[in-house]
N, C-alpha and C positions, 0 to 999 in steps of 0.2 A: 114067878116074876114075869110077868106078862103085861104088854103095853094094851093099853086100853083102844080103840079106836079113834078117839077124838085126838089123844096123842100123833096115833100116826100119820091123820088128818092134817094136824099143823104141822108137823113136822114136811107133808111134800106140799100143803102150802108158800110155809116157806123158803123151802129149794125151790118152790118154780116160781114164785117174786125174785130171790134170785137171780134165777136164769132170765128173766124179761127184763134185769135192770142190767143185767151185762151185756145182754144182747144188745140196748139200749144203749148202752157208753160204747160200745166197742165195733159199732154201726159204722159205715163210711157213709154215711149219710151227715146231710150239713149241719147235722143241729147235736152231731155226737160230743162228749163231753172232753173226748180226748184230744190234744192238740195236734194241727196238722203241719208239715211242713210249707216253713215260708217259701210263699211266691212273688217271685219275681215281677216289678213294673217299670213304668217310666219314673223318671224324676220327680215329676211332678203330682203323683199316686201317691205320697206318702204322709199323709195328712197332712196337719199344719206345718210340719219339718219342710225346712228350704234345703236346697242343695248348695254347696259352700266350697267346695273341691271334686276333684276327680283325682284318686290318688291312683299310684300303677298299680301298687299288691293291696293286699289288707295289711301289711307290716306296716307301710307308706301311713296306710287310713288311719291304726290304730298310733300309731306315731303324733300325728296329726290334731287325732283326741285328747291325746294325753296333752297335749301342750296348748290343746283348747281348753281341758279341763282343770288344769294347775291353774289359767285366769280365771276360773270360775266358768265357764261355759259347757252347756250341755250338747254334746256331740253324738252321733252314728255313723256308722260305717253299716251302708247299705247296699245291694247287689241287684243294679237296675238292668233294664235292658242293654243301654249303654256301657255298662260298669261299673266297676265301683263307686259309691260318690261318699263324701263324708258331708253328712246335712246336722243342721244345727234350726233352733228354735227362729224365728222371723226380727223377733227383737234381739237377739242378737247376733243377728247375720253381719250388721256393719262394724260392729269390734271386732267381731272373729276377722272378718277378711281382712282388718286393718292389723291384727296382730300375726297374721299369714303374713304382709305384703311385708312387715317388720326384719 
């Protein structure tokens, strides 16, 4: 019961593909597959999202969403340079604040 050569052939072919796609995903380089932890910007960094509040804690922020989101609005709770902010989409940055100011 003896493996053939061509067997053992593929066999460390394919451990060392592999090992070059692990390598691959698991690279701190910027193109690796794995996600990285979010980094912190300005306000104004955060794609098309506005900024809408600056709440004290994330309780405050996630408070905030929630009773953004009961109206229908899509909210964040994001950690800028400045602090917390809770940002919301551009169209509807003027009902939100008007259902804050409520």
């Amino acid at each position: 019961m003896g493996y053939e050569t061509e067997e053992i052939l593929i066999v460390f072919g394919v451990l060392g593909l592999l090992v070059l796609v692990l390598r691959w995903a698991f690279s701190s380089r910027r193109d690796s597959l794995l996600s990285r932890p979010a980094k912190t910007g300005a306000a104004d960094e955060y794609g098309l999202m506005a900024p809408l509040a600056a709440p004290a804690d994330a309780s405050e922020g996630e408070e905030i969403c929630g009773l953004l989101g009961r109206a229908g609005i899509r909210a964040s709770v994001v950690e800028t340079h400045d602090g917390l902010r809770v940002m919301v989409w551009p169209e509807d940055l003027a009902r939100a604040r008007a259902l804050l100011l409520e």
